[in-house]
mmCIF file of the N, C-alpha and C atoms, coordinates in Angstrom:
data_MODEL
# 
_entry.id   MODEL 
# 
loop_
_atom_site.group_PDB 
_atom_site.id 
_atom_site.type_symbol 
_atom_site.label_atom_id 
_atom_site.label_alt_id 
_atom_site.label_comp_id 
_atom_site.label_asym_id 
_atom_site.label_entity_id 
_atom_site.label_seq_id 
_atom_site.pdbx_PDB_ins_code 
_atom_site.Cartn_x 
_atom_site.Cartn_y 
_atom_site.Cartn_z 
_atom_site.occupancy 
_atom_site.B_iso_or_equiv 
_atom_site.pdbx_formal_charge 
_atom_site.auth_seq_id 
_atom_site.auth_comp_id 
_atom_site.auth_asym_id 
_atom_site.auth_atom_id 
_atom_site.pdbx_PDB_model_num 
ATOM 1   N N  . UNK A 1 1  ? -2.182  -13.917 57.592 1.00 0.00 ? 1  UNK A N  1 
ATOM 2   C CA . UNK A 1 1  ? -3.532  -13.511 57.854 1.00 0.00 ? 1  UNK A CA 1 
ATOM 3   C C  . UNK A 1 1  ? -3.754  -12.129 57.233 1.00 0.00 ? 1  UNK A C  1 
ATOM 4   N N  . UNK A 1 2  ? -5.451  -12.083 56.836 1.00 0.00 ? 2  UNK A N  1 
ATOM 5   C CA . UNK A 1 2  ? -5.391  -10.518 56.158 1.00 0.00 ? 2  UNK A CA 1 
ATOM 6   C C  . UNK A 1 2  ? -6.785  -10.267 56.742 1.00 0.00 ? 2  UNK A C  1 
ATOM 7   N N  . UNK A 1 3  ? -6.979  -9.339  56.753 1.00 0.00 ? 3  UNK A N  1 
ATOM 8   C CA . UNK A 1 3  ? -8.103  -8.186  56.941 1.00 0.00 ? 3  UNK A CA 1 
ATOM 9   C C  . UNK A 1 3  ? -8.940  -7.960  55.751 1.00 0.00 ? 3  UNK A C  1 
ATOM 10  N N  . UNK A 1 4  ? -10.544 -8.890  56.042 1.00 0.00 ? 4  UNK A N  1 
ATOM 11  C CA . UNK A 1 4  ? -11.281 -8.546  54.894 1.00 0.00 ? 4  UNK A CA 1 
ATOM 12  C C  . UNK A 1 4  ? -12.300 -7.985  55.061 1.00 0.00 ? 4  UNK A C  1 
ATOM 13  N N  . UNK A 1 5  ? -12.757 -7.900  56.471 1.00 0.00 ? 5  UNK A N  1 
ATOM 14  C CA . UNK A 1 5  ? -13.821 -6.926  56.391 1.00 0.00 ? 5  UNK A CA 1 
ATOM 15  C C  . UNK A 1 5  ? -13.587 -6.202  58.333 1.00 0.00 ? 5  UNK A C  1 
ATOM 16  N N  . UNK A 1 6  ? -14.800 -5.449  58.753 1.00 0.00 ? 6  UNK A N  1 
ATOM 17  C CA . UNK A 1 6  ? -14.343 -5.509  59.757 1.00 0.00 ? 6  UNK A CA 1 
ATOM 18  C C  . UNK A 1 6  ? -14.284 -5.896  60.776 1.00 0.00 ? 6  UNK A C  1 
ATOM 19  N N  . UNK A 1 7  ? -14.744 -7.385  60.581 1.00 0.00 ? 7  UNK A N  1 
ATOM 20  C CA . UNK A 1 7  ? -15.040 -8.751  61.517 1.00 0.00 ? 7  UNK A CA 1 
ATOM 21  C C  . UNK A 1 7  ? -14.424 -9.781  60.504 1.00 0.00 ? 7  UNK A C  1 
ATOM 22  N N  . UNK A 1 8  ? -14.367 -10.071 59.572 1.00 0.00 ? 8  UNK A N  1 
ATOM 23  C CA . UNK A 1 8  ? -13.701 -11.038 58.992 1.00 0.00 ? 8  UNK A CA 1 
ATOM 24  C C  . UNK A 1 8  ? -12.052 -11.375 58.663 1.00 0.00 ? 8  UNK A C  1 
ATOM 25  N N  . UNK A 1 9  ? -11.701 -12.617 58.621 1.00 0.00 ? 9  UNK A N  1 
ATOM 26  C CA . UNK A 1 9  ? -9.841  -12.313 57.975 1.00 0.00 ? 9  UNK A CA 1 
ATOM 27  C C  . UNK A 1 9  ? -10.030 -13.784 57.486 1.00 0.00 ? 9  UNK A C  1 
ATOM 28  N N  . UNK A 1 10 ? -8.979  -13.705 56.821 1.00 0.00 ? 10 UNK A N  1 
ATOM 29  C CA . UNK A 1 10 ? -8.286  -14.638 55.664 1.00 0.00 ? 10 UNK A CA 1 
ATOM 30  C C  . UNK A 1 10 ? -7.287  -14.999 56.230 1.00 0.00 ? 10 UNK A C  1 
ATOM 31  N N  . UNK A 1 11 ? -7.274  -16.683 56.414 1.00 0.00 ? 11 UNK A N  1 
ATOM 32  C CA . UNK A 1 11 ? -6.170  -17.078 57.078 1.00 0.00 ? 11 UNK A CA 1 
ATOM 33  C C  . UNK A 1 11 ? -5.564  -18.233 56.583 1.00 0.00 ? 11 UNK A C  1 
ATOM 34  N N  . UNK A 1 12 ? -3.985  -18.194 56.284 1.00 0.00 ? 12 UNK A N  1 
ATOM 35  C CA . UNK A 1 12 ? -3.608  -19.490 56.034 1.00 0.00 ? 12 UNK A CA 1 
ATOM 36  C C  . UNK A 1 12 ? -3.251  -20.264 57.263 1.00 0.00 ? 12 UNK A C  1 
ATOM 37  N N  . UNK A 1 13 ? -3.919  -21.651 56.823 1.00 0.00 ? 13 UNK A N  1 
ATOM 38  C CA . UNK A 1 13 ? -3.507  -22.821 57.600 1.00 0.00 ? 13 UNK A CA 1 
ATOM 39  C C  . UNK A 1 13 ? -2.296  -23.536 56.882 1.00 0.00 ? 13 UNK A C  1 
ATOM 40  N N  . UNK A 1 14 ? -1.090  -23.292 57.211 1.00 0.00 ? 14 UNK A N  1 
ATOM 41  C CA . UNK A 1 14 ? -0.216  -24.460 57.079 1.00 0.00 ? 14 UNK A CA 1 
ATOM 42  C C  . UNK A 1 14 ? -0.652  -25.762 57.609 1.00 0.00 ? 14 UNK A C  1 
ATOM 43  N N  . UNK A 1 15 ? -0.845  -25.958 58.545 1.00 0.00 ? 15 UNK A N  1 
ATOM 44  C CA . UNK A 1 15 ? -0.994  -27.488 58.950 1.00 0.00 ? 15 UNK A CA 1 
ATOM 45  C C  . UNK A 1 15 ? -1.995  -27.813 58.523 1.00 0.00 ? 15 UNK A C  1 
ATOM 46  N N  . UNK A 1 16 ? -3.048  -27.585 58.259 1.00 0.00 ? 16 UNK A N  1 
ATOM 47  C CA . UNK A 1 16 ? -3.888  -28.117 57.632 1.00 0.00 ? 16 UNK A CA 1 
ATOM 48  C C  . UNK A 1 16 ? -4.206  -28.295 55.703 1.00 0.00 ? 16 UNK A C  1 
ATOM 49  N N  . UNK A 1 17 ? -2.906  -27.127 55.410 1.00 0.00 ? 17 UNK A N  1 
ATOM 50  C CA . UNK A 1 17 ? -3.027  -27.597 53.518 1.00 0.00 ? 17 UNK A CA 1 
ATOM 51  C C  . UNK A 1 17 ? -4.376  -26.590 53.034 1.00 0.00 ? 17 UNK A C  1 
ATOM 52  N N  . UNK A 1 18 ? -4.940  -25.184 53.772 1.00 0.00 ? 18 UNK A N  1 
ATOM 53  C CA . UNK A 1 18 ? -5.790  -24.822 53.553 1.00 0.00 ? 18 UNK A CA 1 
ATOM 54  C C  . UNK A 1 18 ? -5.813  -23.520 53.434 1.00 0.00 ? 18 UNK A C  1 
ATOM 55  N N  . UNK A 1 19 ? -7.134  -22.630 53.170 1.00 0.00 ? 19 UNK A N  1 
ATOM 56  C CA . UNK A 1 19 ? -7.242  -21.129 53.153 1.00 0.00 ? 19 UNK A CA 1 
ATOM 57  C C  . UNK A 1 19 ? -8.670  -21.079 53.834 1.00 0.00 ? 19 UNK A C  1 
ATOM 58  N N  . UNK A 1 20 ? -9.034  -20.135 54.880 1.00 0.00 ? 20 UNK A N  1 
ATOM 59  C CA . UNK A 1 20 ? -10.071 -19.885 55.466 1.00 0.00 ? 20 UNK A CA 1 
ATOM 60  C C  . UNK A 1 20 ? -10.329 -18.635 55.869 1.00 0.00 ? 20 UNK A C  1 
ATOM 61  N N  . UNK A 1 21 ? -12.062 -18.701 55.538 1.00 0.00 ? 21 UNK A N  1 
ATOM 62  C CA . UNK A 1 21 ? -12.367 -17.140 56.305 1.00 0.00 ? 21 UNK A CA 1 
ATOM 63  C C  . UNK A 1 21 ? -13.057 -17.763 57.973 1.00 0.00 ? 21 UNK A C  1 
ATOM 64  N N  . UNK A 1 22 ? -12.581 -16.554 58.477 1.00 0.00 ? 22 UNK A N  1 
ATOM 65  C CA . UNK A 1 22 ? -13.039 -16.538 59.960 1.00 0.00 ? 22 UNK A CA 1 
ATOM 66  C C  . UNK A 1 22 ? -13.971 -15.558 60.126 1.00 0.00 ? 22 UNK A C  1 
ATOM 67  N N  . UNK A 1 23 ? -14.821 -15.778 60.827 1.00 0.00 ? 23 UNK A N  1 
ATOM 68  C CA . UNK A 1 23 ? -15.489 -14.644 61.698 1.00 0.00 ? 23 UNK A CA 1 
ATOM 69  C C  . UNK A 1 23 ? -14.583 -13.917 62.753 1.00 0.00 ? 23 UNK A C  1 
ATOM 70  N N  . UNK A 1 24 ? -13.958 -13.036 62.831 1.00 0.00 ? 24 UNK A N  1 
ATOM 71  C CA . UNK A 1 24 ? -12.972 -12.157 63.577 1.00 0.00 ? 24 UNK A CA 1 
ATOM 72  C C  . UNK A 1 24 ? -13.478 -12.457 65.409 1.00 0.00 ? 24 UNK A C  1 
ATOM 73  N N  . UNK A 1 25 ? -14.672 -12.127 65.087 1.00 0.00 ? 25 UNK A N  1 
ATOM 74  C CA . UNK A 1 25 ? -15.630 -12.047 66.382 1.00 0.00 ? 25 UNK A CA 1 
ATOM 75  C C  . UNK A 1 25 ? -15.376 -13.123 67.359 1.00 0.00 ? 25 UNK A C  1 
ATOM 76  N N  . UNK A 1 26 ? -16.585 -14.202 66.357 1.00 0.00 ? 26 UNK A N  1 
ATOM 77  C CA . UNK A 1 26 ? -16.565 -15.615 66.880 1.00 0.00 ? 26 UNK A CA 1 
ATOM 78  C C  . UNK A 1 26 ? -15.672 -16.813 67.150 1.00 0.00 ? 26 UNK A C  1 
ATOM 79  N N  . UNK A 1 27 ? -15.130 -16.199 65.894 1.00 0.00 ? 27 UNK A N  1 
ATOM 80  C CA . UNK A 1 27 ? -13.911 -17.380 65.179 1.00 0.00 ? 27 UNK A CA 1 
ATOM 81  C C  . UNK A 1 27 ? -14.569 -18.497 64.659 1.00 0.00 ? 27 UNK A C  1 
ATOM 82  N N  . UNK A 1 28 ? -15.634 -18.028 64.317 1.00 0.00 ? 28 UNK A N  1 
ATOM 83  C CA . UNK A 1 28 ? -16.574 -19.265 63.913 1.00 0.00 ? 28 UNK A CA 1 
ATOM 84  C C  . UNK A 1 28 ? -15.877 -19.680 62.173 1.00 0.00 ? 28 UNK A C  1 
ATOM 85  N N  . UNK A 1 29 ? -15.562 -20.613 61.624 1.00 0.00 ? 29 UNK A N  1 
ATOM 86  C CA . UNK A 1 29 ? -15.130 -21.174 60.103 1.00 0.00 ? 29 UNK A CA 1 
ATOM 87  C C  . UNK A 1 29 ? -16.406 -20.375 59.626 1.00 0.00 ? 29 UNK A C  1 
ATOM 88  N N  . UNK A 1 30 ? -16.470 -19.424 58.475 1.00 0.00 ? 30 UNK A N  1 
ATOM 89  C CA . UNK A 1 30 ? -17.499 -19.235 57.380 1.00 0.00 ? 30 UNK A CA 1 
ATOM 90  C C  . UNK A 1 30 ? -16.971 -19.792 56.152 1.00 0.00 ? 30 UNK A C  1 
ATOM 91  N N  . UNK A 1 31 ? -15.945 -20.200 55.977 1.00 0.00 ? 31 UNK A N  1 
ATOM 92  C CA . UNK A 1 31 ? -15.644 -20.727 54.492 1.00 0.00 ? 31 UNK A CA 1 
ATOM 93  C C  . UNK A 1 31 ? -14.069 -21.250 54.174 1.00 0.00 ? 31 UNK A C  1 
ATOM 94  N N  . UNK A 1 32 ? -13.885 -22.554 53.465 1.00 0.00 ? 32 UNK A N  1 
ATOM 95  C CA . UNK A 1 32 ? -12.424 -22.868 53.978 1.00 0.00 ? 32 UNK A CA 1 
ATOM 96  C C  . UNK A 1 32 ? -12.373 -23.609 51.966 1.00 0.00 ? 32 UNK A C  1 
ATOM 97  N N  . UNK A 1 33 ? -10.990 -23.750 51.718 1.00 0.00 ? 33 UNK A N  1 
ATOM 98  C CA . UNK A 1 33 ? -10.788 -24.356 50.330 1.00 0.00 ? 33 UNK A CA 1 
ATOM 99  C C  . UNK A 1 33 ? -9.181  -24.945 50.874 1.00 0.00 ? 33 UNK A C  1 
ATOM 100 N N  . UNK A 1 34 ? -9.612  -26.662 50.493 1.00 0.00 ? 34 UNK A N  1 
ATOM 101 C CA . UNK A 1 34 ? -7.690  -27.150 50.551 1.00 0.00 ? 34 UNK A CA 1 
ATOM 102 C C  . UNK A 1 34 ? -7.322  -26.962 49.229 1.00 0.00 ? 34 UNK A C  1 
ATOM 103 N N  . UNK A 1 35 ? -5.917  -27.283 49.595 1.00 0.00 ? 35 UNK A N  1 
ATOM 104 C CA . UNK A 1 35 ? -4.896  -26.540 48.785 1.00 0.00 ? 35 UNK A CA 1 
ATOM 105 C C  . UNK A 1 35 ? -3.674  -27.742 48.550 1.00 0.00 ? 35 UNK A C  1 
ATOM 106 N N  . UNK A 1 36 ? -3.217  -27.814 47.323 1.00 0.00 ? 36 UNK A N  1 
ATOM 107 C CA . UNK A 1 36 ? -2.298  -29.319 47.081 1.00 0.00 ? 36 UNK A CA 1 
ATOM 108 C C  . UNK A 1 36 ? -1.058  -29.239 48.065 1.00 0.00 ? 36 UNK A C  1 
ATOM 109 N N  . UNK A 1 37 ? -0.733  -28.135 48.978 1.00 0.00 ? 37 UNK A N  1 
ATOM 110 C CA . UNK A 1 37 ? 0.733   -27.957 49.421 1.00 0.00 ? 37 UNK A CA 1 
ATOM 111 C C  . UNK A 1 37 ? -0.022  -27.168 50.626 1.00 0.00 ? 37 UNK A C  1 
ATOM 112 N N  . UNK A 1 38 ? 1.404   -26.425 51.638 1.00 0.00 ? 38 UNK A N  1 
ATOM 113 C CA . UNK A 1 38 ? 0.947   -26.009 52.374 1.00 0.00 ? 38 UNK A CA 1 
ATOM 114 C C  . UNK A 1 38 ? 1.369   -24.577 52.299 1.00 0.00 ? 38 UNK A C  1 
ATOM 115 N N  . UNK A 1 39 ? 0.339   -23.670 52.460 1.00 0.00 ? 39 UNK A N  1 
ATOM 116 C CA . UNK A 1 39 ? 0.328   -22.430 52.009 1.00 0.00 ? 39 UNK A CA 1 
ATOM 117 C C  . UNK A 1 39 ? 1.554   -21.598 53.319 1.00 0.00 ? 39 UNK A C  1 
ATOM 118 N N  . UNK A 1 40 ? 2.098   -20.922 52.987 1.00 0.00 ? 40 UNK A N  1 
ATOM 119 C CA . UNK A 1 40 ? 2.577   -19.805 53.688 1.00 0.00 ? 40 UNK A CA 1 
ATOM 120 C C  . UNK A 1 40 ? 2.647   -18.081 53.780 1.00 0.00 ? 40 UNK A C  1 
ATOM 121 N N  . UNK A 1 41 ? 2.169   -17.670 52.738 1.00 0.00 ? 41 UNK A N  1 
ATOM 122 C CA . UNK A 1 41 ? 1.707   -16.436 52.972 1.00 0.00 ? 41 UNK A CA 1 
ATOM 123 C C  . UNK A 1 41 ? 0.163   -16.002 52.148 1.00 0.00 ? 41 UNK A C  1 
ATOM 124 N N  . UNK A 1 42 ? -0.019  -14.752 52.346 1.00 0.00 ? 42 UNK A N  1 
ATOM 125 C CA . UNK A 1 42 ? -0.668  -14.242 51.587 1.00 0.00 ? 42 UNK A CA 1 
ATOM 126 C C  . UNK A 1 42 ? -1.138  -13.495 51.319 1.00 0.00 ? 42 UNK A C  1 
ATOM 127 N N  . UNK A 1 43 ? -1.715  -12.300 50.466 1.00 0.00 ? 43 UNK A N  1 
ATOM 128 C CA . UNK A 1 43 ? -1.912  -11.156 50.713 1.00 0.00 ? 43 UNK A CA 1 
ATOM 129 C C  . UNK A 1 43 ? -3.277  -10.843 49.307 1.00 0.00 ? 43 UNK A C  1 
ATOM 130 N N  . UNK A 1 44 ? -4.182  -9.684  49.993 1.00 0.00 ? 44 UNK A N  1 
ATOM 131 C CA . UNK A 1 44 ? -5.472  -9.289  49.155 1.00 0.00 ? 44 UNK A CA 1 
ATOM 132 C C  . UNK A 1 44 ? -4.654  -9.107  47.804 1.00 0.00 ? 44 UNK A C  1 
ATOM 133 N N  . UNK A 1 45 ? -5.661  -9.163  47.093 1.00 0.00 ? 45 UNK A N  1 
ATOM 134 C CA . UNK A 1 45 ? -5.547  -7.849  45.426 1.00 0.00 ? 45 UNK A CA 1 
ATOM 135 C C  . UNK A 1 45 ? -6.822  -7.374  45.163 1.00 0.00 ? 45 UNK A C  1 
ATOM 136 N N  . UNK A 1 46 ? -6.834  -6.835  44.588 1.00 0.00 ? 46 UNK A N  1 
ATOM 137 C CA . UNK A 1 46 ? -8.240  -5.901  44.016 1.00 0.00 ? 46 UNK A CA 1 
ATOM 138 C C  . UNK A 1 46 ? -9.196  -6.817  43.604 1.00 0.00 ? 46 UNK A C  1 
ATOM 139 N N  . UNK A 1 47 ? -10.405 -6.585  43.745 1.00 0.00 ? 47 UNK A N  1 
ATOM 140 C CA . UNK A 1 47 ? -11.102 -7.450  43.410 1.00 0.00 ? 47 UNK A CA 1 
ATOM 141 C C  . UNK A 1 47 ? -11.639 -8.766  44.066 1.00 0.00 ? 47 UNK A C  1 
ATOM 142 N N  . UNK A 1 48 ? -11.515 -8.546  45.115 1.00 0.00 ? 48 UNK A N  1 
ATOM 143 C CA . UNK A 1 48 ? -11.949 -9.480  45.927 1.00 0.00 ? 48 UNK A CA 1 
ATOM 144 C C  . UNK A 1 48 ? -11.336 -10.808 45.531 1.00 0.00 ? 48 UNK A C  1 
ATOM 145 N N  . UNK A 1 49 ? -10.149 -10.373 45.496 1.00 0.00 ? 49 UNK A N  1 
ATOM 146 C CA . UNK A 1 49 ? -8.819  -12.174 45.236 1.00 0.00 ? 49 UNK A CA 1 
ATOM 147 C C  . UNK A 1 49 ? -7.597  -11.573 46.247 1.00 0.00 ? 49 UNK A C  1 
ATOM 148 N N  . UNK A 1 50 ? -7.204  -12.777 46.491 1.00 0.00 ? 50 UNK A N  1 
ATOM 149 C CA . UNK A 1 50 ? -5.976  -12.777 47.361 1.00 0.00 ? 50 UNK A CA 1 
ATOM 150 C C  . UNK A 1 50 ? -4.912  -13.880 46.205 1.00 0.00 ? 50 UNK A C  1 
ATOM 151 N N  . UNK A 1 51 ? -3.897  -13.862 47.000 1.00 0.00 ? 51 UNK A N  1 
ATOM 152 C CA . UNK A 1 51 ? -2.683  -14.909 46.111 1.00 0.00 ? 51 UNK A CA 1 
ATOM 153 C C  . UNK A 1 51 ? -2.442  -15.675 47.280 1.00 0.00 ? 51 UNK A C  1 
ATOM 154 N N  . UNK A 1 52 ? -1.713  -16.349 47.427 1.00 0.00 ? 52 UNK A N  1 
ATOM 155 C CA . UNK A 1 52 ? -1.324  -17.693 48.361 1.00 0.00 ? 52 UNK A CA 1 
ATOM 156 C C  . UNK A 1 52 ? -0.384  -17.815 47.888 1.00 0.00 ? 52 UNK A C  1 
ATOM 157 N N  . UNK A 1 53 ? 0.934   -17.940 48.958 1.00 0.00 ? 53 UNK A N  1 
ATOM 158 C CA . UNK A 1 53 ? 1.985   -18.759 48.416 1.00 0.00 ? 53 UNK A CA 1 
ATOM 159 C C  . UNK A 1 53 ? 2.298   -20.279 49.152 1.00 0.00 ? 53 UNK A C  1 
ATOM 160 N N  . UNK A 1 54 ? 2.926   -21.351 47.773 1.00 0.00 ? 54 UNK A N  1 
ATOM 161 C CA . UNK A 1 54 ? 2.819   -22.751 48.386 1.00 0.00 ? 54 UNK A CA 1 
ATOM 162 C C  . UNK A 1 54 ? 4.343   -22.859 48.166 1.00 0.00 ? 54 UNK A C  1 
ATOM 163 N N  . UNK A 1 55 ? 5.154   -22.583 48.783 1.00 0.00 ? 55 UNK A N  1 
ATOM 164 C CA . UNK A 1 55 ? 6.393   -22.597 48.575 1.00 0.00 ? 55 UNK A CA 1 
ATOM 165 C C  . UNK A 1 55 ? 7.020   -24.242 47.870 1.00 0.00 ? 55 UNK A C  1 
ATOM 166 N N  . UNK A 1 56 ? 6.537   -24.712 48.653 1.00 0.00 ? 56 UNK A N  1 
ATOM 167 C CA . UNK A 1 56 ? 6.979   -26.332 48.765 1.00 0.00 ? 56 UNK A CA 1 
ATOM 168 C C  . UNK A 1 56 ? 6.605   -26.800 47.107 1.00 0.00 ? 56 UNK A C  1 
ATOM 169 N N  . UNK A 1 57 ? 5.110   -26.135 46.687 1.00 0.00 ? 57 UNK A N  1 
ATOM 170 C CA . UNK A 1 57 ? 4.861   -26.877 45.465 1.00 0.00 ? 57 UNK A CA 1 
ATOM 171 C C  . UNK A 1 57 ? 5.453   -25.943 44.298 1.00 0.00 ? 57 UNK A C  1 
ATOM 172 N N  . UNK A 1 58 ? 6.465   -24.461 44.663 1.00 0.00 ? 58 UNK A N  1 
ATOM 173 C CA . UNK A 1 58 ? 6.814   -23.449 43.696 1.00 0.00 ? 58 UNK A CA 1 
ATOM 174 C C  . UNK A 1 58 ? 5.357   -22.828 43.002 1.00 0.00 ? 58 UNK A C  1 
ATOM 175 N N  . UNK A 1 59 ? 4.690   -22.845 43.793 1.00 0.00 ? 59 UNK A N  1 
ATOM 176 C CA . UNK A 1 59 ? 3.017   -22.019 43.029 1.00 0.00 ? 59 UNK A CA 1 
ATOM 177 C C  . UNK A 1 59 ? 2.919   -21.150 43.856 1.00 0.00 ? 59 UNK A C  1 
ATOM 178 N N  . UNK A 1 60 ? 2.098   -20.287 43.084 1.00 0.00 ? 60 UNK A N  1 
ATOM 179 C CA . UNK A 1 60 ? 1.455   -19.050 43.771 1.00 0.00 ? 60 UNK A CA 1 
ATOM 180 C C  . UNK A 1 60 ? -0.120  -19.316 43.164 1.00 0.00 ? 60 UNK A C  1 
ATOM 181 N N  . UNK A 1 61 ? -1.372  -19.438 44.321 1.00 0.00 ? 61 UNK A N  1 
ATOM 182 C CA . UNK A 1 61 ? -2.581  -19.869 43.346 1.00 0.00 ? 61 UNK A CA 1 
ATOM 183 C C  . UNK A 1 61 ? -3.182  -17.753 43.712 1.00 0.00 ? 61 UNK A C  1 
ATOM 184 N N  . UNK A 1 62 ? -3.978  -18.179 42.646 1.00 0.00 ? 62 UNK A N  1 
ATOM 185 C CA . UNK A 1 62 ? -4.704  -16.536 43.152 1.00 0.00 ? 62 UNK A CA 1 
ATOM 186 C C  . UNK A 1 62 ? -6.240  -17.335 43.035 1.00 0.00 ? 62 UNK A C  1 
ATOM 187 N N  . UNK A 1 63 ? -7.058  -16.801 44.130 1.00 0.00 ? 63 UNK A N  1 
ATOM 188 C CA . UNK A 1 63 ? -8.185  -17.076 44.206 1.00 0.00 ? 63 UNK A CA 1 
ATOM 189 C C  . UNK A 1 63 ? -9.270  -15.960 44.613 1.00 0.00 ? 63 UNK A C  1 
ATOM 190 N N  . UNK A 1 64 ? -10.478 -16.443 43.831 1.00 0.00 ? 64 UNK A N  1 
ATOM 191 C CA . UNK A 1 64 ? -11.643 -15.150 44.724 1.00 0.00 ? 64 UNK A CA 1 
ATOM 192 C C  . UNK A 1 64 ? -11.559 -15.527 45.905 1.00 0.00 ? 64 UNK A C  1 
ATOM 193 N N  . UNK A 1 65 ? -12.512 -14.438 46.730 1.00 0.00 ? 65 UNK A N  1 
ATOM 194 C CA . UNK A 1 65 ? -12.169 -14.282 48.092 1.00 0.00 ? 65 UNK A CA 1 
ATOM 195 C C  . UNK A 1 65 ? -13.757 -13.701 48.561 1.00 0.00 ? 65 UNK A C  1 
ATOM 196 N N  . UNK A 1 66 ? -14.754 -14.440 48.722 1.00 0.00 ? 66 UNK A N  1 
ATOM 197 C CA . UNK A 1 66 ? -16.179 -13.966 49.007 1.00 0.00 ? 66 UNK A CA 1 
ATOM 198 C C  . UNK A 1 66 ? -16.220 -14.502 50.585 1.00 0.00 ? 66 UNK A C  1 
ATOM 199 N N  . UNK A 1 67 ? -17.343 -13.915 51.442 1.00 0.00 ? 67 UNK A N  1 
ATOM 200 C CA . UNK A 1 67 ? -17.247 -14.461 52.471 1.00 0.00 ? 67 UNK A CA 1 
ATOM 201 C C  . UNK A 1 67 ? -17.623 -16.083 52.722 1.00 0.00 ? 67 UNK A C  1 
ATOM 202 N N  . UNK A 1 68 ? -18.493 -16.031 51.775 1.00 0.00 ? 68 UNK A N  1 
ATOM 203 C CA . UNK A 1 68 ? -19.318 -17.741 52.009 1.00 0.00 ? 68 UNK A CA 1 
ATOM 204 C C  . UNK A 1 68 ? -18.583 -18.780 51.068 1.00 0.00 ? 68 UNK A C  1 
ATOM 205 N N  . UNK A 1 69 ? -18.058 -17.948 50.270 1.00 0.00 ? 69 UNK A N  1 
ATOM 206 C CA . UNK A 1 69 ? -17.031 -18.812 49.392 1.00 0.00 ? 69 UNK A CA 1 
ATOM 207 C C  . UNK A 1 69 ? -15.871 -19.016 49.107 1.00 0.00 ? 69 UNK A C  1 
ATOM 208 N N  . UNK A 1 70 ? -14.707 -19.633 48.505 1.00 0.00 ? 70 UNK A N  1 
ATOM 209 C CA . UNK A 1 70 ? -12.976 -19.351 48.061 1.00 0.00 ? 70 UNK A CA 1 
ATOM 210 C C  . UNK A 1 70 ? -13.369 -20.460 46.714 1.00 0.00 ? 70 UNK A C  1 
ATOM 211 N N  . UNK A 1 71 ? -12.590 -19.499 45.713 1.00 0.00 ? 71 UNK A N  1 
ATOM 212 C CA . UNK A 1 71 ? -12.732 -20.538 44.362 1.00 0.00 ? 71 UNK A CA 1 
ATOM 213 C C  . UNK A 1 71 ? -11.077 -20.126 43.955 1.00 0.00 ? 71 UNK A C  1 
ATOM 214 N N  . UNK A 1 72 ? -10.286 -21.046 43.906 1.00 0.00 ? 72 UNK A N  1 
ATOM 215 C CA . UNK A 1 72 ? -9.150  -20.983 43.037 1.00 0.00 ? 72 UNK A CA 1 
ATOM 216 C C  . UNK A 1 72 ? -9.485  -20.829 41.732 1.00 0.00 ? 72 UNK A C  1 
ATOM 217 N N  . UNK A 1 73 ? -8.848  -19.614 41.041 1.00 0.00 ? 73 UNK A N  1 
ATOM 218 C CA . UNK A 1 73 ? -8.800  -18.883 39.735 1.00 0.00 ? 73 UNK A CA 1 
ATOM 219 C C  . UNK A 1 73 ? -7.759  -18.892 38.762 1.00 0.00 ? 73 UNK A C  1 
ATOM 220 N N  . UNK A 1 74 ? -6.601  -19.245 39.302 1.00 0.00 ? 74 UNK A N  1 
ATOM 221 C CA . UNK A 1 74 ? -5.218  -19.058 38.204 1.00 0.00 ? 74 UNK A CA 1 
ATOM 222 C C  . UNK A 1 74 ? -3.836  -19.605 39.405 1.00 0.00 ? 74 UNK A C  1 
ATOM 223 N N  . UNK A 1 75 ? -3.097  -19.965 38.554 1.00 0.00 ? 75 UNK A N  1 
ATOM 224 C CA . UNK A 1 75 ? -1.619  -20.454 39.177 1.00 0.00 ? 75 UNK A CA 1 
ATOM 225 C C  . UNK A 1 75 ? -0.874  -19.822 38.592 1.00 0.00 ? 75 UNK A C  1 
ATOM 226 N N  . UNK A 1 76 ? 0.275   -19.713 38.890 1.00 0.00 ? 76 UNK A N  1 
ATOM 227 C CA . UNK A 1 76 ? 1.622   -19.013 38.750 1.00 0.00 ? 76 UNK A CA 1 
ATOM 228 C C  . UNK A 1 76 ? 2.951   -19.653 39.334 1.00 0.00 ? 76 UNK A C  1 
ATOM 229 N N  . UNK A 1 77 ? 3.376   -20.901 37.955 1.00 0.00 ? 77 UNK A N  1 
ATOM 230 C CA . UNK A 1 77 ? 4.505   -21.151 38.691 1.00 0.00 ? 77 UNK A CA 1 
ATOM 231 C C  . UNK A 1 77 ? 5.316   -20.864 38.921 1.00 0.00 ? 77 UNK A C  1 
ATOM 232 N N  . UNK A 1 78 ? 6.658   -20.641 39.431 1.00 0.00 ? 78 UNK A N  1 
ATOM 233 C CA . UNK A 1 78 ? 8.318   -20.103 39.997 1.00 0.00 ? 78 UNK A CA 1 
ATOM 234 C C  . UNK A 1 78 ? 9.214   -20.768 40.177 1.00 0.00 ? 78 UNK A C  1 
ATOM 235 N N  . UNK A 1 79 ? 10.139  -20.597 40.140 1.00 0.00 ? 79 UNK A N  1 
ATOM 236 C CA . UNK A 1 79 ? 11.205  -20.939 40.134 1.00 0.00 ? 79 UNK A CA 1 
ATOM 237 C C  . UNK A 1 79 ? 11.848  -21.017 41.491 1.00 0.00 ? 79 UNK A C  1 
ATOM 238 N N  . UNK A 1 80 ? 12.043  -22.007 42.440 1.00 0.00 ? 80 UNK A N  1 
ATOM 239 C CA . UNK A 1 80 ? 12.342  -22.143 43.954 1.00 0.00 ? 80 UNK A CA 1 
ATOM 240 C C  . UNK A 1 80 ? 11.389  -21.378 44.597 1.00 0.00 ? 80 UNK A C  1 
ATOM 241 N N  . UNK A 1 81 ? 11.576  -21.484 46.233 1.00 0.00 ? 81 UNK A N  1 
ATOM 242 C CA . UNK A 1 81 ? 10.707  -21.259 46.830 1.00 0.00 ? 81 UNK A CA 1 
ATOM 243 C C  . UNK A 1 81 ? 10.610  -19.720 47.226 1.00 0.00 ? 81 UNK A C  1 
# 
């Protein structure tokens, strides 16, 4: 989970194969994107993108990171998990 604003966060769902913003407050879903694997970490970068890691699929996706939206932008594959 990350800190994107000061009611909002970025959260990976493992069980669900996903990335979502929350309303901090409400916890209300404002915006969710699945994902081919199941994500386990993740952390901001500049620019309003975060990275995701999918261990299982050896990717790292980097995606924008708007409140109403998530658009996957670039992959990065690796070598084991």
């Amino acid at each position: 989970m990350a800190i994107l604003s000061s009611c909002n966060l970025l959260v990976a769902d493992w069980g669900n194969r996903s990335v979502k913003v929350m309303d901090g407050q409400t916890g209300r879903l404002l915006s969710q994107i699945q994902l081919p694997g199941r994500p386990r970490s993740l952390c901001l970068l500049p620019g309003d993108r975060a990275a995701v890691s999918l261990p299982d699929e050896n990717v790292i996706h980097i995606m924008s990171v708007l409140t109403d939206e998530l658009n996957l932008l670039d992959r990065i594959n690796v070598e084991g998990k």
